[in-house]
MARMAR-899540 format. One record per residue (C-alpha): chain; x, y, z. Coordinates in Angstrom, 2 decimals. Layout:
# MARMAR-899540
REC_nuza_c1_c2_c3
REC_A_X_Y_Z
...
This chain:
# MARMAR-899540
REC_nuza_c1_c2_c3
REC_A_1.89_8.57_29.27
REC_A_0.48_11.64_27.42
REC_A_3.16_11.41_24.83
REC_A_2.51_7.95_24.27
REC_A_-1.28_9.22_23.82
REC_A_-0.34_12.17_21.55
REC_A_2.19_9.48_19.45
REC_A_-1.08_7.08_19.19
REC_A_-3.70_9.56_17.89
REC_A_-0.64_11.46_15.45
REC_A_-0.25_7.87_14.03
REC_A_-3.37_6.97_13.55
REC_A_-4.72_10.51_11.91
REC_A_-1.90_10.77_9.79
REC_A_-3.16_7.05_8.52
REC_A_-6.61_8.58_7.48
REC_A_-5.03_11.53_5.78
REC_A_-4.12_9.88_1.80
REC_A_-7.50_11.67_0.98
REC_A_-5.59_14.72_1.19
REC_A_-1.57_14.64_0.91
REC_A_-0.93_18.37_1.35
REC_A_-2.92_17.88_4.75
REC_A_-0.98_14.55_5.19
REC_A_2.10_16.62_4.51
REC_A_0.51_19.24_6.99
REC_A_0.80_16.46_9.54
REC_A_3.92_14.79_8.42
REC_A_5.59_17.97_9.60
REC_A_5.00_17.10_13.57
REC_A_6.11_14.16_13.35
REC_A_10.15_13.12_13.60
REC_A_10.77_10.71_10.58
REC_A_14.26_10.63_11.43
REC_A_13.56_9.42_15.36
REC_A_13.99_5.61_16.40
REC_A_10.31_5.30_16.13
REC_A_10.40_5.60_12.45
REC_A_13.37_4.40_11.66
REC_A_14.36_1.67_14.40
REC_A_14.05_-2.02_14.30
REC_A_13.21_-4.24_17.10
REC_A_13.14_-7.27_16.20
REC_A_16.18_-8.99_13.95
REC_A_15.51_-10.72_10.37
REC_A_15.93_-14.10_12.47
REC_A_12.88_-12.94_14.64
REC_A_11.12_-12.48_11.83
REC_A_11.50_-15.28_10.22
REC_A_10.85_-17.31_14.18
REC_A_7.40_-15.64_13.84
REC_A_6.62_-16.59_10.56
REC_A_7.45_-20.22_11.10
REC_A_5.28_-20.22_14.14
REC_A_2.28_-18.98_12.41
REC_A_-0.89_-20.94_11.23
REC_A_-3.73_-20.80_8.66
REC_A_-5.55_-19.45_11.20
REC_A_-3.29_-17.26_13.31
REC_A_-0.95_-15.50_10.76
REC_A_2.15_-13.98_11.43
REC_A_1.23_-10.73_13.61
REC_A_3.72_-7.84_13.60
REC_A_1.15_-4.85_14.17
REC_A_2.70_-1.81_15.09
REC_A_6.34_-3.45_15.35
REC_A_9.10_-1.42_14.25
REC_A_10.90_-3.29_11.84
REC_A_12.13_0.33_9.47
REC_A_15.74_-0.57_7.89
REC_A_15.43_-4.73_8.17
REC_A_16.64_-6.45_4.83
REC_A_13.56_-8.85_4.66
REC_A_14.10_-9.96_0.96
REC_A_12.64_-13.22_0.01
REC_A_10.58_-13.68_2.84
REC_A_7.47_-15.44_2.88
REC_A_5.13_-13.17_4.74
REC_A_1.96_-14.31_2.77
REC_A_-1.36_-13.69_5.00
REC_A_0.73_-11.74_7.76
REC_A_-0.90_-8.94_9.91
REC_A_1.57_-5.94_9.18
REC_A_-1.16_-3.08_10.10
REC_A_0.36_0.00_11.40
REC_A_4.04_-1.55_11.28
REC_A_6.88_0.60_10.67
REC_A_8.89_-0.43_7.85
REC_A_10.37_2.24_6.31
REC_A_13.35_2.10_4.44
REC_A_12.64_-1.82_4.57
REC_A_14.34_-4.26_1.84
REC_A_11.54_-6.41_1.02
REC_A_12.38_-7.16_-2.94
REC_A_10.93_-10.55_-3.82
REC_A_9.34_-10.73_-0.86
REC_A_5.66_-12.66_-0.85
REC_A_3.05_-10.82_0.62
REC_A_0.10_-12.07_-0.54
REC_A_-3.35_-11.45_1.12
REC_A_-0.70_-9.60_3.85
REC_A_-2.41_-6.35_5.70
REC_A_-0.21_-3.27_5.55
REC_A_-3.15_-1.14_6.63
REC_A_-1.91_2.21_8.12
REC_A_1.50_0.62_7.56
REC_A_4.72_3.01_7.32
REC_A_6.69_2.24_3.80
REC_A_8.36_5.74_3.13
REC_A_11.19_4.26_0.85
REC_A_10.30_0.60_1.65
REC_A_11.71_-1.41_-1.43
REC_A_9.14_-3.87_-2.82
REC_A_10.80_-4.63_-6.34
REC_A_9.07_-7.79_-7.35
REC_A_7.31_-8.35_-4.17
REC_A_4.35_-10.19_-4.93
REC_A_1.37_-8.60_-2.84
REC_A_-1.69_-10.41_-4.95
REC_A_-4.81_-9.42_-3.12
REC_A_-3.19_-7.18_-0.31
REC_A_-5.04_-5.13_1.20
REC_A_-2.98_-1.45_1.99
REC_A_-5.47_0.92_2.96
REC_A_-4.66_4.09_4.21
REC_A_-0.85_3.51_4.25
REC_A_2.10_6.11_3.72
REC_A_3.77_4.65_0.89
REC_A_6.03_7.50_-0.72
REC_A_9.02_7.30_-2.77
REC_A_8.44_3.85_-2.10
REC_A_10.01_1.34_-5.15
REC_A_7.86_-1.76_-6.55
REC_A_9.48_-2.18_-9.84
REC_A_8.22_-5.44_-11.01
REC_A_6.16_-5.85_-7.84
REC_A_2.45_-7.95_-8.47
REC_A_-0.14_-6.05_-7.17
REC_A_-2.86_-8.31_-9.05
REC_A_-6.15_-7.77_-7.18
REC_A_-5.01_-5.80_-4.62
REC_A_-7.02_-3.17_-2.87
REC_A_-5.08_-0.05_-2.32
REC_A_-6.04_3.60_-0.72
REC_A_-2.74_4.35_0.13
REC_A_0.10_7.36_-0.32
REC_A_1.83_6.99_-3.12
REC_A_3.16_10.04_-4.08
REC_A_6.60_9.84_-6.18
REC_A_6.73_5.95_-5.71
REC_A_8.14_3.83_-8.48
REC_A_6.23_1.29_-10.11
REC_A_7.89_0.31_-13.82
REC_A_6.87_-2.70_-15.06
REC_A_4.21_-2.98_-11.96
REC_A_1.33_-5.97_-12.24
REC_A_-1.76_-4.62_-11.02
REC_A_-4.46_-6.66_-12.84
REC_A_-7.73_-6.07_-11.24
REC_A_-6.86_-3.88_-8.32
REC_A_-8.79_-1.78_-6.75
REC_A_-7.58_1.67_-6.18
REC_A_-10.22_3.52_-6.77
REC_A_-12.50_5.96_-3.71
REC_A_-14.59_3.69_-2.49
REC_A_-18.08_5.96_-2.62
REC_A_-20.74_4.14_0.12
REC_A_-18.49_4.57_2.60
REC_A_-17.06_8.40_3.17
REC_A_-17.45_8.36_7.15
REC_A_-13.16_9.01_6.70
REC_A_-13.69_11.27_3.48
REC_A_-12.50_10.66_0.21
REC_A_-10.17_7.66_0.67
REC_A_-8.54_6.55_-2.50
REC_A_-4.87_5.69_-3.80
REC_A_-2.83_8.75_-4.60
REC_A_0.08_8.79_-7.39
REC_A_1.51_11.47_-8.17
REC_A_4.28_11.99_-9.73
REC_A_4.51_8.32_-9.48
REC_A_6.34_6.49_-12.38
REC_A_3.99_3.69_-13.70
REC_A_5.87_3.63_-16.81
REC_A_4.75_-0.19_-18.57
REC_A_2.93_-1.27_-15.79
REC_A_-0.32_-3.81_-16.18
REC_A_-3.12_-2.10_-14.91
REC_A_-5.96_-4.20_-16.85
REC_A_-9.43_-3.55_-15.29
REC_A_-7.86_-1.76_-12.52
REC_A_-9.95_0.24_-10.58
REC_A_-8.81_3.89_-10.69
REC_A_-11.66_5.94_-10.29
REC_A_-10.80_9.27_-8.57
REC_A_-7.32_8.15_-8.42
REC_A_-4.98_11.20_-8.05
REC_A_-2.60_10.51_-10.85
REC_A_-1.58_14.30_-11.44
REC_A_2.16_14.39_-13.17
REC_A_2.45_10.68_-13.03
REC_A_4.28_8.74_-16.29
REC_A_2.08_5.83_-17.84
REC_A_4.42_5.72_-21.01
REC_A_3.45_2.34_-22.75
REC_A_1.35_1.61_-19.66
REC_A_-1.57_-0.99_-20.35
REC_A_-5.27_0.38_-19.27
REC_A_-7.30_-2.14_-21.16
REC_A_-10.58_-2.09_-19.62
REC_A_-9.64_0.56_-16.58
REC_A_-11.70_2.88_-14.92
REC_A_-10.87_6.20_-15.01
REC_A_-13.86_7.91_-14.02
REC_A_-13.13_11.09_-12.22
REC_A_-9.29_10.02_-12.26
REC_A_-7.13_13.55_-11.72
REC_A_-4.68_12.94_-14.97
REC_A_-3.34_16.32_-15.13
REC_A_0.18_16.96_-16.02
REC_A_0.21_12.95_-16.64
REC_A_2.33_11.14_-19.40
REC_A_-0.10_8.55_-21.35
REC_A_2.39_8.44_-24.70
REC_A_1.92_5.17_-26.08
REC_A_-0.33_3.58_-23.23
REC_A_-3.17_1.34_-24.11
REC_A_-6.48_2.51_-23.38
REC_A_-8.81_0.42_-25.56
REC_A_-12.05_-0.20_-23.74
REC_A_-10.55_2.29_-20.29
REC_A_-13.34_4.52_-19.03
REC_A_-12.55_8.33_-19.22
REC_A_-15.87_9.63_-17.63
REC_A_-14.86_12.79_-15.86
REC_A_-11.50_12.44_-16.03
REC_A_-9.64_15.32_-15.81
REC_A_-7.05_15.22_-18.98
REC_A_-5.43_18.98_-18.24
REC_A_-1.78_19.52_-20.12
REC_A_-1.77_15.67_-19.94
REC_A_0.21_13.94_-22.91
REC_A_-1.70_11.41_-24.81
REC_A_0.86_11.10_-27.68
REC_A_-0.09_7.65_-30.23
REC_A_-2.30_6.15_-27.99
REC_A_-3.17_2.46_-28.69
REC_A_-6.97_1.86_-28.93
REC_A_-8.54_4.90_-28.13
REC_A_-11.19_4.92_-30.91
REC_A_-12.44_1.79_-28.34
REC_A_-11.98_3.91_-25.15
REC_A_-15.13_4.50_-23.66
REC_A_-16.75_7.95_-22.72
REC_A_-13.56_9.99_-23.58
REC_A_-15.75_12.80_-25.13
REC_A_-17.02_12.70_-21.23
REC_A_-13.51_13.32_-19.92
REC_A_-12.90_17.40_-18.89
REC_A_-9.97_19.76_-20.24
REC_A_-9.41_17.16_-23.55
REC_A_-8.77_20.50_-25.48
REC_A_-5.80_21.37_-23.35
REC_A_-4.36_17.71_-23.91
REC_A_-0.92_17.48_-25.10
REC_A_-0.94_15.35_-28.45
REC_A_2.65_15.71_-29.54
């Protein structure tokens, strides 16, 4: 019973912990990612789909804290479904609908999401590295979660909200991280990415029309041809990042506010 405890309370910090991924990291390290409990399944794709077909408008699809790590869930409809604290690492869920879906303190280390469609989502403190969304529509989504080294080429994520939300730091600084992440011609038009850790990320040809950027950590990122016209740079920090033939950055706004532009890389 006191394992079960410990297990509980491990889970549950290490959900808190995107604030910080070398903490997170700190914490990753006493816990087994290679034990049944993160990578077991325990209900089949034909269980899945039972529960979906029994849900309602008003009682969706509930599959908190099932472990469903490995499942080929492609196509799926889980629109609206209550996936907080699930395991589903390693998961196949490319072109799978999960709009409005909660994946709050969810488990997606390596989860494949290409093209998933997760318009308005909410993921909030979830541990989403190396994870792949190529293609995936994130469109109004809000998002505080673990990132680090994901793939998103070609990513939608129009309006979303991935920036620290400032009233409310009871939990700290919670906000999405990306780094190293590949964003390479994603949509992020008025995005939300204030604070965002984006350190060593590629936005090559990326399109930040209208983003906010304030206080974003951009070091070490690629911005070569991205689109900035009208993006915020307010505090930004810009160390060694590239911003090689930017498109509309005479209309960015507050970039002579942004910090370390003399150590940007132009060429």
């Amino acid at each position: 019973m006191r394992r079960a405890s410990l297990c509980t309370v491990a889970f549950g910090m290490l959900g808190l912990l995107v604030v910080a991924p070398a903490a997170a990291q700190d914490m990753m390290q006493h816990v087994d990612l290679t034990s049944p409990e993160m990578t077991a399944a325990e209900m089949t794709r034909a269980e899945v789909e039972a529960a979906i077909a029994a849900a309602t408008s008003t009682q969706p699809a509930d599959f908190t804290g099932k472990k469903l790590s490995g499942l080929d869930l492609s196509g799926l409809d889980l629109s609206g479904a209550v996936l907080r604290a699930a395991r589903l690492n390693r998961t196949k869920l490319t072109d799978a609908k999960l709009d409005r879906a909660v994946l709050d303190q969810a488990w997606l280390l390596g989860a494949d999401l290409s093209r998933a469609s997760l318009r308005g989502a909410n993921i909030f403190a979830a541990q989403m590295q190396r994870a792949k969304l190529d293609g995936a529509d994130l469109s109004g989504a809000r998002i505080a979660a673990d990132l680090t080294g994901a793939s998103l080429v070609g990513a939608v994520l129009s309006g979303a909200n991935l920036g620290a939300d400032m009233k409310n730091q009871s939990m700290g600084l919670m906000r999405a991280v990306l780094k190293s992440a590949n964003l390479e011609r994603s949509i992020l038009r008025d995005a939300d990415l204030s604070r965002v850790d984006l350190e060593f990320a590629s936005l090559r040809n990326a399109d930040l029309t209208n983003a906010s950027l304030r206080g974003a950590a951009l070091g070490g990122a690629n911005l070569t041809g991205a689109t900035v016209a009208g993006a915020d740079f307010a505090a930004a920090d810009l160390a060694s990042a590239r911003l090689v033939a930017p498109i509309g950055l005479d209309a960015a706004k507050n970039f002579d506010k942004a910090k370390n532009t003399d150590r940007l890389l132009r060429e």
